[in-house]
KEMIPA-108327 format. One record per residue (C-alpha): x, y, z; residue in three letters. Coordinates in steps of 0.5 Angstrom, whole numbers, plus 500, padded with zeros to 3 digits. Example, Ala and Ser with C-alpha at 12.3 -4.5 7.8 and 13.67 -1.06 7.14 Angstrom:
2
525491516ALA/527498514SER/
***
This chain:
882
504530596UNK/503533589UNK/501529583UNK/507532579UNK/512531586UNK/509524586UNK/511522579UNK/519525580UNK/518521586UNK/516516583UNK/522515578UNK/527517583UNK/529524579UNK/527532579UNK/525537575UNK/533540574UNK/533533572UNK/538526572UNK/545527573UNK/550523568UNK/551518574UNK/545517574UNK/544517566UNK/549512566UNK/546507571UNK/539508567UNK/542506559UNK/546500561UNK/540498566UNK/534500561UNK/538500554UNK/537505548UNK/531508546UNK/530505539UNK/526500537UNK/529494536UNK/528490528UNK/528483527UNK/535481524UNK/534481517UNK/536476512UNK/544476510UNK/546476503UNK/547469503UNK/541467506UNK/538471500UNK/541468495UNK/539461499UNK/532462500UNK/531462492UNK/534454492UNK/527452497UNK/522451492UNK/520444490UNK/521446482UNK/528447483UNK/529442487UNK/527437482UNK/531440476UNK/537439480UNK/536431481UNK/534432474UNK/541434472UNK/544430478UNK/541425474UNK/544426468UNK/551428470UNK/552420473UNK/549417466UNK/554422462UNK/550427459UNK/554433462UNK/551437457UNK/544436459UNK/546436467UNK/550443465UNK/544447461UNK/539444467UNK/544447473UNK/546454469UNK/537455468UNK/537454476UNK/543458478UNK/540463473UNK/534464476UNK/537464484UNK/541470480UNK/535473478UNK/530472484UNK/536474489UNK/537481485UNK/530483485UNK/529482492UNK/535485494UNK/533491490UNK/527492493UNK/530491500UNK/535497498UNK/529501496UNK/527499502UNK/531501505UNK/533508502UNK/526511504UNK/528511511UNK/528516515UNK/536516515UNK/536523520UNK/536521527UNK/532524532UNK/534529536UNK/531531544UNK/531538548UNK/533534555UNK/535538561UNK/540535565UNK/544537572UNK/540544571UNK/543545564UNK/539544558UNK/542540552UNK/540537545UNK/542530545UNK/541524540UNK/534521542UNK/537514542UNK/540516548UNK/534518552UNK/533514559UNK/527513564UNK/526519569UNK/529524564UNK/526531563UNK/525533557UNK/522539553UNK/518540547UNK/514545543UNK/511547537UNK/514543531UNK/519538535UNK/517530534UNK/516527541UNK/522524542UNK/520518547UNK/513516551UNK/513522556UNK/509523563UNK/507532563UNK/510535568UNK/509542566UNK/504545559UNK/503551556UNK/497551551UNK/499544548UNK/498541542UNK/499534540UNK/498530533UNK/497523534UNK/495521528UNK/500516526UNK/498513533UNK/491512534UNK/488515526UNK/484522529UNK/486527524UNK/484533529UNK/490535534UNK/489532542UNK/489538547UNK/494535552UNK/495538560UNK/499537566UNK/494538570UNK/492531574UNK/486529576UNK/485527583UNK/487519585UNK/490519578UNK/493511577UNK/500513574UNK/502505573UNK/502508566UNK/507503564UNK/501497563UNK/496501564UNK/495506559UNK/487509561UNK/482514560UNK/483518567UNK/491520565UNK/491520557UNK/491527557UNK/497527561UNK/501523557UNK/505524550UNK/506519545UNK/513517542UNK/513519534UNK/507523536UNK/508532533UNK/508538537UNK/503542534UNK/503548537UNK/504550545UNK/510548549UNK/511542554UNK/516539560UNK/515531560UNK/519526565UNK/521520560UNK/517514563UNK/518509556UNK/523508551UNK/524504546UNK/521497545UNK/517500552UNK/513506549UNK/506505546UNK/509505538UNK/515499540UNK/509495543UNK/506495537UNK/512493533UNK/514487537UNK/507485534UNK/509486527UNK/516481529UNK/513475526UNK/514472520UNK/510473514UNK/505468511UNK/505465505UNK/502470499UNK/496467494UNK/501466489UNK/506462493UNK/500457495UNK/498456488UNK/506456485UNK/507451492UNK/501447490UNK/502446482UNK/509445483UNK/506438488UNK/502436483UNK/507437477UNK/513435482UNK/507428482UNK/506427475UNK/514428473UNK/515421478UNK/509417474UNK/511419468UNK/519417470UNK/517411473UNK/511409468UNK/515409461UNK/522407464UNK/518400465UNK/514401459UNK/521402456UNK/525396460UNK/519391457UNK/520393450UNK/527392450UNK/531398450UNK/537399453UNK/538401461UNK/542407459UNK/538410453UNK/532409458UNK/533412464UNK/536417459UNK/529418456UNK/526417462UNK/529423466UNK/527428460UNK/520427460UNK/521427468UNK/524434466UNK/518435461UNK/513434466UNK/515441471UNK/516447466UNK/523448468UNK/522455466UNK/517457470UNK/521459477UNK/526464471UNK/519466467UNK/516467474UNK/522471477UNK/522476471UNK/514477470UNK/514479478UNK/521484477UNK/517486471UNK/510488474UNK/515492481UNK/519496476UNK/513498472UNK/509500480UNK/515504481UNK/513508475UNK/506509479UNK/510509485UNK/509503488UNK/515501491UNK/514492493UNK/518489498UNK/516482497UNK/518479490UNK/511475489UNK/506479493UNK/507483486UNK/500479484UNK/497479491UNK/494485490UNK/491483484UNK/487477487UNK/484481493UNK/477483494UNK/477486500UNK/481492501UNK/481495508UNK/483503508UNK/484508513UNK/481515512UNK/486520515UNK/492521509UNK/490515505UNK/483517502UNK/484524505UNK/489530505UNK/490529512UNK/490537513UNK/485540515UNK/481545511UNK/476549509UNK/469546506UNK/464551506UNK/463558509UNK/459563509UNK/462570509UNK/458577511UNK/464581509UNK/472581507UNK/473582515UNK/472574515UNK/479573510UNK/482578515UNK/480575522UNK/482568519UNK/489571517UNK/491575523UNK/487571529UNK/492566526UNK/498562530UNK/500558523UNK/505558518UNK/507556512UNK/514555511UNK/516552504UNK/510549502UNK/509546509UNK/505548515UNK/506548522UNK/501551528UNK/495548529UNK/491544524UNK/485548524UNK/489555524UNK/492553518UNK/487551515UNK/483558516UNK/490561513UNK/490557507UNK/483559506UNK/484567507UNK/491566502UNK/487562497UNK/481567497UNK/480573492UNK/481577498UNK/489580498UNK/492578505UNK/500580503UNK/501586507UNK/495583513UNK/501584518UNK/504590517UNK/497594516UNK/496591523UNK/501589527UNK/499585532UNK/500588539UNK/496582544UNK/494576543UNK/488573548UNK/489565547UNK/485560546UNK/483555552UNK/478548551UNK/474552556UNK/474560553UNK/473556546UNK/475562542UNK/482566541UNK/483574540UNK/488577537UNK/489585537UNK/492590533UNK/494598531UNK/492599525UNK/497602521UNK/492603514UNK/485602514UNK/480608511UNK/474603512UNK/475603520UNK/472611521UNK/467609516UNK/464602520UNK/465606527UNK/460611524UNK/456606522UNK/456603529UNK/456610533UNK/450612528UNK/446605531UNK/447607538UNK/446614537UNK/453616539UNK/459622537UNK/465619534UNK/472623533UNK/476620527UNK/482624527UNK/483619535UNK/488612533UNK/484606534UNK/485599534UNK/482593532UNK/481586535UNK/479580530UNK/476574535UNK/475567532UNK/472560536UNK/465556536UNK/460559534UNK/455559539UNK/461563544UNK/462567539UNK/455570537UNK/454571544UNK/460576544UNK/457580537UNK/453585538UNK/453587530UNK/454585523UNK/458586517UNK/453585511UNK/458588506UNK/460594509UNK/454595512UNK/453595520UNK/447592523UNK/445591529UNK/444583529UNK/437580531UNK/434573532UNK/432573525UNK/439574524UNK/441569529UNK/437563527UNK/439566520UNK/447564523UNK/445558528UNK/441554521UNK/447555518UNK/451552523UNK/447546524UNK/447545517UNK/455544516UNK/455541523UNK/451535520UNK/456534514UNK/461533520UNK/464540519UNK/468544524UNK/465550524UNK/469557527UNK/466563526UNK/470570526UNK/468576529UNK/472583529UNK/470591534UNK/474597533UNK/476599539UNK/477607540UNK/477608548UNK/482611550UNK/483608557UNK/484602552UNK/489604547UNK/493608552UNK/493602557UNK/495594554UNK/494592560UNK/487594560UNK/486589554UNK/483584557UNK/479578556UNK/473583559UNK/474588557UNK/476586549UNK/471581547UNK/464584547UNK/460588542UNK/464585537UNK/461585529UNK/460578526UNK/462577520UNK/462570518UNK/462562518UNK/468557516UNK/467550516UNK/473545516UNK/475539515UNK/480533513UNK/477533505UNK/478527501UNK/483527496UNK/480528489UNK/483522486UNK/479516491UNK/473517489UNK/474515482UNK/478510486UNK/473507489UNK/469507483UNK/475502480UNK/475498485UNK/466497486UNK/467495477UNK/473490479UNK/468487485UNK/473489490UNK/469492497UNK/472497499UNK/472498507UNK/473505511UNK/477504518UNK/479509522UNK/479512529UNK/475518528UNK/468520530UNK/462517527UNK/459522525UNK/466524521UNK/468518518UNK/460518515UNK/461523512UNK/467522509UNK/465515506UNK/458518504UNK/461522499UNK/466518496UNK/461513496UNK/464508500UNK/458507504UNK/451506502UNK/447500503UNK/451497508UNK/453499516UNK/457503521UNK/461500527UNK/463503532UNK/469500537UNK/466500543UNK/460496539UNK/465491536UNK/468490542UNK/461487544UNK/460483539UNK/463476539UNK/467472535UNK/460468532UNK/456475533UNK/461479529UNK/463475523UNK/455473522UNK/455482520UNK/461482518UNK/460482510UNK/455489512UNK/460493515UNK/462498510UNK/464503515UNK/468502522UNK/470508527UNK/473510533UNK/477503533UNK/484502537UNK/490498533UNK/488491536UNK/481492533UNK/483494526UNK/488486526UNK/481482529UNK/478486522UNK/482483519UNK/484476521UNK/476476521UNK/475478513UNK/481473511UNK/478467515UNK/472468511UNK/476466505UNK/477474503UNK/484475500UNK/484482504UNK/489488502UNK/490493508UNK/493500507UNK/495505513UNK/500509514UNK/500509522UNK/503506528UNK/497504529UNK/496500522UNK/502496523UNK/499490525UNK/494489520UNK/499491515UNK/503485517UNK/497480519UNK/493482511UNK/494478505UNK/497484503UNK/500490506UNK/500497503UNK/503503507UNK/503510505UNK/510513503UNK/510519508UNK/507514513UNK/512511520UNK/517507519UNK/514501523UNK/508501517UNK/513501512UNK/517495515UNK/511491516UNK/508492509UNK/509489503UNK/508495499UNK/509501500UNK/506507496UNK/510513495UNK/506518493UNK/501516498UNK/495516494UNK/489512494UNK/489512486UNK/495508486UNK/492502489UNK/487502482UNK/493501478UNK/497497483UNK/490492481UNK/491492474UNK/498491474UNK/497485479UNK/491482475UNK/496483468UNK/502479472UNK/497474474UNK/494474467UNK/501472465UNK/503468469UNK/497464468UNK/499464460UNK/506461459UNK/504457465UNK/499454461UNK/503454454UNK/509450458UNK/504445461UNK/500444454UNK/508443451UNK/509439456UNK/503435456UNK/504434449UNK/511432449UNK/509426455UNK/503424450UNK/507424444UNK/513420448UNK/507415451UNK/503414445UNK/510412441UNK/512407447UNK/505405447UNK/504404439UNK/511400439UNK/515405434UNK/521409435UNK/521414439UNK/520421435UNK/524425440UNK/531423443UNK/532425451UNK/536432448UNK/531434444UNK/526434449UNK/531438453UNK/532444447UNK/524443447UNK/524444454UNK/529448456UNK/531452450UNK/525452446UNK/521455452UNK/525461454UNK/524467449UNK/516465448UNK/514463455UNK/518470457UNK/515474452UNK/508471454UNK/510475461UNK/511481458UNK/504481455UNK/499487456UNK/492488460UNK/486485457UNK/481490456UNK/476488461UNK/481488466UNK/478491472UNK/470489470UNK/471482472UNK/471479480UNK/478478483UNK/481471481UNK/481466487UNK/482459485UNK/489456483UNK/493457477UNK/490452473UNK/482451474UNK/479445471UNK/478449465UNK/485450464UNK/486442465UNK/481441459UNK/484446455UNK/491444456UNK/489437455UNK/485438449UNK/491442446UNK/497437448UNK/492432444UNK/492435438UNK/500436439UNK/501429439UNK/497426435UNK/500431430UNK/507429432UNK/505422432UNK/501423425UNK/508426421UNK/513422424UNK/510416421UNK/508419416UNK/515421415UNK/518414417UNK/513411412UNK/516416406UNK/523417407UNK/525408407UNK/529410401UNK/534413405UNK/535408410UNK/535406417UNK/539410420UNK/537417416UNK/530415415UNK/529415423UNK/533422423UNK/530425418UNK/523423421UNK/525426428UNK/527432425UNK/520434421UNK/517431428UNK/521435433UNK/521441428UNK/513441428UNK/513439435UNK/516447436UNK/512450431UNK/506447435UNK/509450441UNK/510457437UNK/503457435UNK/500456442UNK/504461445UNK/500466440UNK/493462442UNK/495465449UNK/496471448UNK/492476451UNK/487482448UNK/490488450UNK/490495447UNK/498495449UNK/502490444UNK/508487446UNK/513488442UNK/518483444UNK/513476443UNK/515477435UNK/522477437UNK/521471442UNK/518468435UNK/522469430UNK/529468436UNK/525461436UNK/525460430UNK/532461428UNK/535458433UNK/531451430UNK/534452424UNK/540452426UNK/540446430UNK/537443424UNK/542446418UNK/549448422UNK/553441422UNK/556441429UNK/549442432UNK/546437427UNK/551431430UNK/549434438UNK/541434437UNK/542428431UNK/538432426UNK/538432419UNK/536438414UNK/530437412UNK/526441405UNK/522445404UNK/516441402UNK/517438409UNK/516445413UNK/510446409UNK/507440411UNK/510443418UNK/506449418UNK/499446415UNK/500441420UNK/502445427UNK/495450424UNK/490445428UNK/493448435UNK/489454432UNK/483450429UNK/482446436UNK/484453440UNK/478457435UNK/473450436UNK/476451444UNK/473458445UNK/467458442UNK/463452445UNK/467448451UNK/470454454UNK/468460451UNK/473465452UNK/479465457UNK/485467459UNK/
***
């Protein structure tokens, strides 16, 4: 029995195809042929999932707290924060879903299908297992098919397996060949099978559908990408500053409500006290300010096309420092082209151009990746090829095979004057007559060099026919040999004139015999995948920021070398190989993992062990794919980035996706991600410090046995309000000038250099608080108790704002970029505590009293130590930092 009769068999089918009975039985036994996504959050799950945070679970107890001891007002501006911030965060991540979502592919995928005899385009989806399914030169592959029939067929598999160079696929079977190819894709068959997703580069082909769906060679991956995504960096470190504030918040709580209840104070007014520092100890405006920084940085990568799917892997980026990219269409063009040639005469331009199946329609090429790249050379050349094809139509074309290496085109020649000329030349060499006034023809021929040079005779130095001779051959092999080793495809060009009659009368004479001798050598191309322009000064960027960058892909050794020499990915460091990966042990392989600059003719689940082996080292790894095949280190990597042009299952699997598929914009994705980090580091550490000098002042005043200076309102204004606008603008603050010459960020949000500077600062807050509160107590006796404690909360409360303004500028960044917002948030600040201060109604809420102006200079001398302690700060216990 046949191999082909096997497989029909095999499948219960023929070649005339399944009938709808048996159509019928197959959908509703196997299912459509799509790939199934994991359910995806609802709306309300969205809005939810922004409640689940430790911060925010503690301000609603904080404003639960306050409801039951009556302050309503408190507990109303606590839950409007948290509803405001929920708001936010459900906006920003439904917004970048609905980006997502608008990138895909919203056209469905059609098949050529025969059925019952008859011939039909149907939808994709409703293909089934033993359907008969034509292809052919620009169709995608509609679902995993077995080859039946093949007709010079090429295939893209580039999405699938990273090789940029089209796969020759057949339908002739090798003997005893395994077809349980449903869990055994081996060698000895994969030249018989086509791949879903895959393109149709050029030739035709009839295949039996023998995967679909979740079945095929894409879907198989995709359902390793069904799991949930781990924790991004940033998410770690807000998890476990909000444990350790959330820690500090309960002491604090716990420690001055008995402190309070020893000295006397009411059960009410100490709780009271007691839940407003709880409150003061966690940065209620951190989830709101947080939320609006990240919105901010993806809407500013949207402008440098980057799209973010993930709210907080925004900043992930800006940690890592590994970034493991593929070759094909992320550092290159992924289209091939020509490198380097060596042209004898313009017949090479004509031989590219004619001894062509490719063309390019609306900017976009179809046929073989090689023929296109030889037609955009011929069209890009000086040399004017627009009227090629009516000066020399084709008449015959002798195609190319893996064996014959080489394709033959032949042509009438409608205008040619030099074509008399070069006969001349060619009849003067062999010593022979020629007849000018005969019609002739002419064959261009274009292949591997070394097949191509045995079946040329002369060559064609500019217009001059010789004779070629071993000097000439060595001459044309060197120059072979030298852009072979530079990892080019090299094709050489020849052409003849073809003046015998039995020939030009006959075109059944014009065969591969009888057309492909005494051809006239007239060049060399090299192709390749280029690099794009842009990776290299890439790549340089991310050398400078202390970011390794590794090169994966399924591509040749000797190609993926040459690439990555030239963009100076690899250097002092190794090259792996799959199968030498696949040798290696765990221990083994992690022992030279930090050497490999390099991997190649790696498979999908070697690229997911690259990974999951960087980030077990401690390295926060960035990978960039835009292939079937990537999806799963896309999904497993600190952060995934896939390209804009690349799969669907890609995208779905990232966290970014980059929409103009350049390499580049990774380096601005760093900085921005870097910046946000930067920012969130500043309010954090201006909220913490405020805070901290809110829970010492408190503290210290309970411990010193004298008034409070702040009552539980005015801690909240300080916290809630007073925070807000300056907090905000430090999120909206630009890029530090050094950026991208110092190392990624690996530790928490607060270092211990942090915790000192903070420390130091909320010190400095409260001795000076302490300081003019009783200084003020002491002065203002004369207006009695009850003013003299209001007027002394007040300039105590005023400069404990001023403080907090003061600082917010000591934390601002170093940046060419101004932010023009941080002068609003200031002044915004400012005017909101005189109102609080002078308006009446706001004076009875906040038990504020007017204060004059020797008290506000007193005020501003006073809140100008922050600067004097940050300044002593920088230059001898912390020099400088973010």
């Amino acid at each position: 029995m046949k191999i082909q009769d096997a497989i029909l068999s095999k499948y219960d089918t023929n070649l005339e195809g399944l009938s709808l009975n048996q159509v019928n039985e197959r959908q509703a036994k196997f299912g459509p042929n799509e790939l199934k996504e994991k359910k995806k959050k609802s709306k309300i799950q969205i809005f939810l999932m922004q409640f689940a945070d430790i911060l925010i679970i503690l301000l609603i107890l904080a404003a639960i707290a306050s409801y039951f001891i009556g302050d309503i007002i408190d507990s109303l501006v606590i839950l409007f924060v948290v509803v405001l911030n929920a708001v936010v965060g459900y906006r920003q991540e439904y917004k970048a879903e609905k980006a997502m979502n608008e990138l895909k592919n919203l056209v469905n995928k059609k098949a050529v299908v025969r059925r019952k005899g008859q011939i039909s385009k149907i939808n994709a989806k409703d293909l089934t297992i033993g359907d008969i399914v034509l292809v052919e030169e620009g169709d995608k592959i509609p679902a995993d098919l077995l080859l039946l029939e093949t007709t010079e067929l090429k295939i893209d598999e580039s999405s699938l397996t990273g090789e940029s160079d089209p796969v020759n696929k057949t339908a002739k079977y090798r003997d005893n060949v395994d077809l349980d190819v449903e869990n055994n894709i081996n060698e000895n068959i994969r030249d018989n099978l086509v791949y879903m997703d895959s393109n149709v580069v050029s030739g035709r082909g009839v295949g039996l559908v023998y995967a679909i769906g979740m079945d095929t060679s894409i879907g198989k991956i995709a359902s390793v990408i069904q799991e949930e995504s781990p924790e991004t960096p940033l998410q770690e470190k807000v998890d476990k500053l909000g444990k350790i504030l959330g820690f500090i918040a309960i002491i604090t709580c716990v420690f001055v409500f008995i402190l309070e209840s020893f000295e006397g104070m009411g059960l009410v007014e100490n709780f009271m006290t007691a839940v407003a520092l709880a409150v003061a100890a966690v940065p209620e405006g951190l989830p709101a300010v947080l939320t609006l920084t990240l919105a901010l940085g993806m809407e500013e990568m949207a402008k440098s096309n980057g799209i973010i799917r993930r709210l907080l892997a925004v900043e992930t980026l800006g940690s890592c420092n590994i970034i493991c990219t593929d070759k094909t269409g992320t550092l290159t063009l992924n289209q091939m082209t020509v490198r380097e040639s060596e042209i004898y005469s313009n017949k090479t331009y004509e031989g590219a151009y004619l001894c062509n199946n490719a063309v390019i329609k609306e900017g976009k090429l179809i046929g073989d990746s090689t023929d296109g790249a030889a037609l955009q050379f011929a069209e890009e050349s000086d040399y004017k090829t627009e009227n090629l094809k009516e000066r020399y139509p084709r008449i015959k074309e002798i195609p190319l095979t893996s064996d014959r290496k080489r394709m033959t085109t032949i042509h009438s020649i409608n205008e040619d004057s030099r074509t008399n000329d070069i006969l001349k030349q060619i009849k003067i060499i062999e010593d022979k007559e020629f007849d000018l006034n005969d019609k002739k023809l002419i064959a261009f021929t274009k292949g591997a060099p070394e097949i191509i040079l045995a079946t040329c005779k002369y060559i064609d130095n500019n217009g001059k026919i010789e004779r070629i001779t071993k000097k000439t051959r060595s001459r044309i092999n060197k120059s072979t040999k030298d852009m072979t080793q530079s990892a080019l495809r090299v094709l050489a060009i020849g052409y003849r004139i073809i003046d015998d009659k039995e020939l030009i009368e006959d075109r059944n004479n014009l065969t591969e015999n009888n057309v492909e001798k005494e051809f006239i050598f007239s060049g060399l191309i090299g192709i390749m995948d280029p690099p794009k322009k842009e990776a290299k000064e890439a790549i340089k960027k991310c050398k400078t920021a202390g970011i390794k960058v590794i090169m994966i892909t399924g591509d040749h050794k000797d190609t993926a070398a040459a690439i990555a020499s030239e963009l100076e990915i690899l250097t002092d460091g190794k090259i792996l190989t799959g199968d030498e990966l696949n040798k290696l042990s765990n221990e083994e392989y992690l022992a030279i993992a930090d050497d490999i600059q390099v991997y190649a003719r790696v498979y999908p689940e070697q690229k997911l062990r690259i990974v999951e082996s960087l980030k077990s080292k401690g390295n926060v790894v960035s990978m960039t794919g835009d292939g079937v095949n990537d999806a799963p280190a896309l999904k497993k990597a600190s952060i995934g980035v896939a390209m804009g042009n690349g799969t669907d299952v890609a995208k779905e699997s990232s966290d970014m996706i980059l929409q103009d598929n350049n390499f580049a914009t990774i380096v601005k994705a760093i900085e921005e991600g870097r910046k946000i980090f930067d920012n969130i580091k500043r309010f954090v550490k201006f909220q913490v410090s405020t805070n901290v000098g809110a829970i010492l002042t408190i503290v210290g005043a309970t411990i010193i046995d004298i008034p409070l200076p702040f009552n539980a309102i005015q801690i909240l204004w300080i916290n809630i309000i007073m925070d807000g606008p300056p907090a905000q603008s430090l999120g909206m603050e630009g890029a530090e000038k050094n950026i991208m010459e110092r190392k990624p960020e690996n530790g928490d949000i607060l270092e211990r250099k942090d915790y000192i500077r903070i420390l130091i600062s909320g010190i400095v807050m409260a001795v000076g608080t302490l300081g003019v509160f009783i200084y003020e107590l002491n002065t203002n006796t004369r207006l009695g108790t009850k003013l003299c404690l209001e007027k002394s909360m007040t300039v105590a409360f005023t400069l404990f704002v001023v403080y907090q303004l003061f600082s917010a500028y000591c934390n601002r960044s170093d940046s060419e970029k101004k932010n023009r917002y941080f002068a609003f948030a200031m002044l915004l600040s400012l005017i909101l505590q005189i109102c609080v201060i002078y308006i009446g109604p706001l004076q009875k809420i906040f038990k504020t009293a007017s204060i004059g102006i020797m008290d506000w200079i007193l005020i501003f001398v006073v809140a100008a130590t922050i600067f004097v302690a940050e300044f002593i700060m920088r230059k001898t216990l912390l020099k400088k930092s973010i």
